[in-house]
C-alpha positions as CSV (number, residue, x, y, z in Angstrom):
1,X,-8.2,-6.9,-6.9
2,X,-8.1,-3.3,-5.7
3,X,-7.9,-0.6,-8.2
4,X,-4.1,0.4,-8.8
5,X,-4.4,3.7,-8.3
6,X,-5.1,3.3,-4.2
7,X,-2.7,0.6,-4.2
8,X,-0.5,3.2,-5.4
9,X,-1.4,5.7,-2.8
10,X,-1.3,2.9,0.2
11,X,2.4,1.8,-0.5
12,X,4.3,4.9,1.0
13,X,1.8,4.1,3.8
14,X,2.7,0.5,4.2
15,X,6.5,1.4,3.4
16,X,6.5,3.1,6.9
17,X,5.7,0.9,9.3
18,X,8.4,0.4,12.1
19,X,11.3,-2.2,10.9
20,X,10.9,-3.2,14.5
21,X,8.4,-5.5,13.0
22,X,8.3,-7.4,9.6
23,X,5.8,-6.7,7.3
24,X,3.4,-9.5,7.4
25,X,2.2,-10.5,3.8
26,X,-2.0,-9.9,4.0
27,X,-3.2,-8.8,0.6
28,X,-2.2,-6.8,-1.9
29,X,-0.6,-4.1,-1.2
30,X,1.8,-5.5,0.8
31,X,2.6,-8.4,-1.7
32,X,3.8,-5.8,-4.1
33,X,6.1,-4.6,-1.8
34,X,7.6,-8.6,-1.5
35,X,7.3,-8.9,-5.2
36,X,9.4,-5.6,-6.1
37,X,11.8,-6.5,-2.9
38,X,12.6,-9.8,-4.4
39,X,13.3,-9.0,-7.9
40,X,9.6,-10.0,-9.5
41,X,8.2,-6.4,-10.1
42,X,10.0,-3.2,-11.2
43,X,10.8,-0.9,-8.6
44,X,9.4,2.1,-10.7
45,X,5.7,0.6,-10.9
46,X,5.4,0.4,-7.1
47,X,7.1,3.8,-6.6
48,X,3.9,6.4,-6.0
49,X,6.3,9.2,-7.4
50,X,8.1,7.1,-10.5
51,X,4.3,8.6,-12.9
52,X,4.8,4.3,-14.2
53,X,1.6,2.5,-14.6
54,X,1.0,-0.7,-12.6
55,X,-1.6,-3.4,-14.5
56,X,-3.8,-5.6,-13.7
57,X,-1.7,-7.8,-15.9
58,X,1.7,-7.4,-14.9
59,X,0.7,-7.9,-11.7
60,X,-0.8,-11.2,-12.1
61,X,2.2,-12.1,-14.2
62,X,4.4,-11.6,-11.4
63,X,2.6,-13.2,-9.2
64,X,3.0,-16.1,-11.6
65,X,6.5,-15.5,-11.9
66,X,6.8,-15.8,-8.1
67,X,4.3,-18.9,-7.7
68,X,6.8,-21.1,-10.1
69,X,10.2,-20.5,-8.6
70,X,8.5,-21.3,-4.9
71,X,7.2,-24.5,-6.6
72,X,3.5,-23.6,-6.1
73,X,0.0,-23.9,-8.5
74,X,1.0,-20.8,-11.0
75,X,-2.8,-19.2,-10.3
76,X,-1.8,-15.6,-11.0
77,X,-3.6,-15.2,-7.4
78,X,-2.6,-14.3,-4.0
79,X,-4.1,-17.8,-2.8
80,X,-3.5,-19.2,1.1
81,X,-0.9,-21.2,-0.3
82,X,1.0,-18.3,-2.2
83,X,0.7,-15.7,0.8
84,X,1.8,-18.5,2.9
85,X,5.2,-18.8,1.5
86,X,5.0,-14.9,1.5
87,X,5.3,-14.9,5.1
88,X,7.8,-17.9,5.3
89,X,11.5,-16.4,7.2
90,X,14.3,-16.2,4.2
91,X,16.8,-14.7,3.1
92,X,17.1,-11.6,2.3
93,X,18.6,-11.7,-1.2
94,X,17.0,-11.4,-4.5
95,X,15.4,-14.3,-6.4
96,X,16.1,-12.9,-9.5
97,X,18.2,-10.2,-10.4
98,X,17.2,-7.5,-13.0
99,X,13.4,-7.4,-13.8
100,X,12.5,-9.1,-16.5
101,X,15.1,-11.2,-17.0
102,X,14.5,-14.5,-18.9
103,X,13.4,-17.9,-17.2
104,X,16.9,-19.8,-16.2
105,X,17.9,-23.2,-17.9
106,X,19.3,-24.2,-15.1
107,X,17.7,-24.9,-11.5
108,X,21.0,-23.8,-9.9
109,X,21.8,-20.4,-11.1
110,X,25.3,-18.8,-10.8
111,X,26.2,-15.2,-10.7
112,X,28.7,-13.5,-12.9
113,X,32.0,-14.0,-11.1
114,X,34.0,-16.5,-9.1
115,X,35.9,-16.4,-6.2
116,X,40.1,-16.4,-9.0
117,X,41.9,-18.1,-6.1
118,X,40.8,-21.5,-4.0
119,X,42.4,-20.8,-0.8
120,X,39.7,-18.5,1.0
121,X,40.0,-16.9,4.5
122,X,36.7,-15.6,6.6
123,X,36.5,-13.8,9.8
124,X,33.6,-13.2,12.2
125,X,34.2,-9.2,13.3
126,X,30.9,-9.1,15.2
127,X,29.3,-12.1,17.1
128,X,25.4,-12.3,18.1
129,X,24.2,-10.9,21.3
130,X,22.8,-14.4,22.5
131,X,25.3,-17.3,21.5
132,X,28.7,-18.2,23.1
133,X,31.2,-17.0,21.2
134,X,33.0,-20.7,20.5
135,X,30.0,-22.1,19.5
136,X,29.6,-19.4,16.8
137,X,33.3,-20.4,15.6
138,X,32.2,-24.1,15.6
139,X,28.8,-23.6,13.9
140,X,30.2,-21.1,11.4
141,X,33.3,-23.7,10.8
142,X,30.7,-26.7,9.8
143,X,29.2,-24.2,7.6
144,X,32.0,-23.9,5.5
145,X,33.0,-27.2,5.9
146,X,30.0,-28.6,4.0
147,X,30.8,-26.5,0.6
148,X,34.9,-27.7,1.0
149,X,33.6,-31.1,1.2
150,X,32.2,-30.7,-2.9
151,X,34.8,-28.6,-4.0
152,X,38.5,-28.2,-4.2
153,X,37.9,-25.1,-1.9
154,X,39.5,-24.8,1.3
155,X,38.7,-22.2,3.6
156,X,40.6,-20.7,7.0
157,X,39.4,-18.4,9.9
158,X,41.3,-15.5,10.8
159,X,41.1,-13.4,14.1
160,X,42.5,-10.2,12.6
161,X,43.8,-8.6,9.7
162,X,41.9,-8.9,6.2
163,X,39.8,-11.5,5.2
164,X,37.9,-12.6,2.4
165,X,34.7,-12.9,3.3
166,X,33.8,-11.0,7.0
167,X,30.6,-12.1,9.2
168,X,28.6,-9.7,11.3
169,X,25.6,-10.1,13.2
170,X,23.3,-7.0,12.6
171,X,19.9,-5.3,13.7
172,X,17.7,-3.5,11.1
173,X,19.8,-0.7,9.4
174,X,23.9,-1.4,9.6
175,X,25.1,0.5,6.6
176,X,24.0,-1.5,3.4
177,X,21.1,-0.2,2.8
178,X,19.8,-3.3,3.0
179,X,18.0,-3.3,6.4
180,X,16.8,-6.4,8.4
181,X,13.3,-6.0,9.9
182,X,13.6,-8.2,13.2
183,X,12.6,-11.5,14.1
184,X,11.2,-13.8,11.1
185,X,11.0,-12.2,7.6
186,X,14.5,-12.0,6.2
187,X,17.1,-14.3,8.3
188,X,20.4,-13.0,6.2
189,X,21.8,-11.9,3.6
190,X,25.2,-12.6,1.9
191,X,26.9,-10.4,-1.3
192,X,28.2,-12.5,-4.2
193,X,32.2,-12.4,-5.0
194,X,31.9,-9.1,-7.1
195,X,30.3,-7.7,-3.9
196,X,33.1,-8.6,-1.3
197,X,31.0,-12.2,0.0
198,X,30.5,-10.8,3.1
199,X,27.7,-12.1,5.2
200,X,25.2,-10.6,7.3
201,X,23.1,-12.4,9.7
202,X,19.8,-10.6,11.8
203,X,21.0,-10.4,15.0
204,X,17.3,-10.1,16.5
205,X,17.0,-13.9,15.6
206,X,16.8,-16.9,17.6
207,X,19.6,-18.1,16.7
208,X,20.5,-21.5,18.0
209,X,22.8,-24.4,17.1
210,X,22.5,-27.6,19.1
211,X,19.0,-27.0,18.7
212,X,16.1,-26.6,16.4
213,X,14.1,-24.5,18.6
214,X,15.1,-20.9,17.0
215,X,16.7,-20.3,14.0
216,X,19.1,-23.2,13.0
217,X,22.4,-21.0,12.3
218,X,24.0,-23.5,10.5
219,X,21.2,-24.3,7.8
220,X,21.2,-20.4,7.4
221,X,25.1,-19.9,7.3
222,X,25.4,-22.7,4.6
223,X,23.1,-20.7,2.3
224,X,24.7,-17.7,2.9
225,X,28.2,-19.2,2.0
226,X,26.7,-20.5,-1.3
227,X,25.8,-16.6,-2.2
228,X,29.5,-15.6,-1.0
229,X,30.8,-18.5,-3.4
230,X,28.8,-17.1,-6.5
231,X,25.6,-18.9,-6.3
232,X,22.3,-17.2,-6.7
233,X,18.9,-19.0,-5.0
234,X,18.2,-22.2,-6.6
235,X,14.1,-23.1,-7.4
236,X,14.7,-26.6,-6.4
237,X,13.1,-26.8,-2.4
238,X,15.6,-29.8,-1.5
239,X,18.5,-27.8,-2.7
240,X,20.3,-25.7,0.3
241,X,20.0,-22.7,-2.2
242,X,16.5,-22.4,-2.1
243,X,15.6,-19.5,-0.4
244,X,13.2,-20.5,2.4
245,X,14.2,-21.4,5.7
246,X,13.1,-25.2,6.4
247,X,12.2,-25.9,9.3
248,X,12.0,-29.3,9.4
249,X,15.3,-30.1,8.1
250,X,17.4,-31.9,10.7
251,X,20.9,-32.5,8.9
252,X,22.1,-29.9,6.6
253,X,23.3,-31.5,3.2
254,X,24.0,-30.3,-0.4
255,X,21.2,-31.5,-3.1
256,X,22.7,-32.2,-6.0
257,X,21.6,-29.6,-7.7
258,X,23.6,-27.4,-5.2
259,X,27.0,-29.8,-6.4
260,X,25.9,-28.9,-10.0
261,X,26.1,-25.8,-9.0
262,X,29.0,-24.9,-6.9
263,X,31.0,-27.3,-9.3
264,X,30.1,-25.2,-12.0
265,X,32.1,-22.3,-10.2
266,X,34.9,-24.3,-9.0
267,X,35.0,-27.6,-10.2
């Protein structure tokens, strides 16, 4: 590996390249960034100005740490198969929150709070640039549809007012500071109940929905929906709450482990 030191002087670099594009994962330097960004590293080891040491040894533990929760040979290295899923469109939130947390019990993890009442409304205050606005309701409606299905949940649009969980489409910067980075890299990203639920969705996808050409939006807005429900990203690849985007999937269906979960919250 590269000494630390100019790994520590290249980030800043790397860290400025236009959001126009995302940043493709092609060594090291750039896999640290993915690493901190996803909750495997600590911020303050990758920060040039933070004076915190980076190892050889925490780095290859996070690696690790990364390699089991994609499901991948734990080398400790950044092998084809590792940089690979690097570069594979997700979403955008955290695999694990808190650095150095421990190893979960449970494939399905949960966050801290629930959704008190069962009878949810959402609303969709900004629609993408490319889809017809009906088929957005539609897709958006299945969405939900398939987490009512396996729960006593039941949830209702609403064209104005207040709602529980709002859906926007967005390009790069829109407020969070939380950026999207254009098309591929992260797809969405969705705050958990303590957060307000909403959901975000990168408008500067291909969004499609009769069709698998694109960006599936309802595989995408199912996950999202289990982060506004409580759910955090599940290490089980069948499971809808795994965080990479499949594109081979042709039906959108919860694994069981996603019913464990989301029963778990609401029974």
């Amino acid at each position: 590996m590269m000494a630390w030191t100019a790994i520590l002087l290249t980030l800043s670099i790397t860290a400025a390249v236009s959001r126009s594009q995302p940043v493709q994962i092609t060594g090291t330097t750039s896999a640290l960034m993915y690493l901190t960004k996803f909750g495997y590293m600590d911020p303050a080891s990758t920060n040039p100005n933070s004076g915190a040491l980076l190892s050889a040894e925490s780095v290859h533990k996070s690696i690790m740490e990364f390699q089991a929760f994609a499901g991948l040979n734990q080398t400790g290295q950044l092998d084809d198969a590792t940089i690979q899923m690097m570069n594979t469109p997700r979403c955008g939130v955290k695999d694990k929150v808190g650095y150095g947390s421990e190893a979960r019990k449970k494939r399905y993890a949960l966050e801290e709070y629930r959704w008190s009442s069962t009878y949810l409304t959402y609303r969709i205050t900004k629609y993408p640039t490319a889809l017809y606005k009906a088929d957005v309701d539609r897709g958006i409606a299945a969405a939900f549809k398939v987490w009512e299905d396996a729960t006593n949940l039941k949830f209702t649009a609403v064209n104005g007012g207040h709602a529980t969980i709002e859906i926007r489409f967005e390009r790069y910067e829109h407020g969070h500071g939380d950026s999207f980075d254009g098309p591929g890299g992260t797809l969405a990203h969705a705050y958990p109940p303590a957060g307000g639920g909403d959901i975000h969705f990168d408008d500067t996808e291909e969004w499609t929905i009769y069709s698998y050409k694109g960006t599936n939006l309802l595989q995408v807005a199912v996950h999202e929906i289990g982060h506004s429900l409580g759910l955090s990203h599940s290490t089980v690849k069948s499971a809808v709450m795994f965080p990479y985007y499949k594109h081979d999937q042709r039906k959108v269906k919860l694994d069981q482990d996603d019913v464990l979960g989301i029963q778990a919250l609401y029974g």
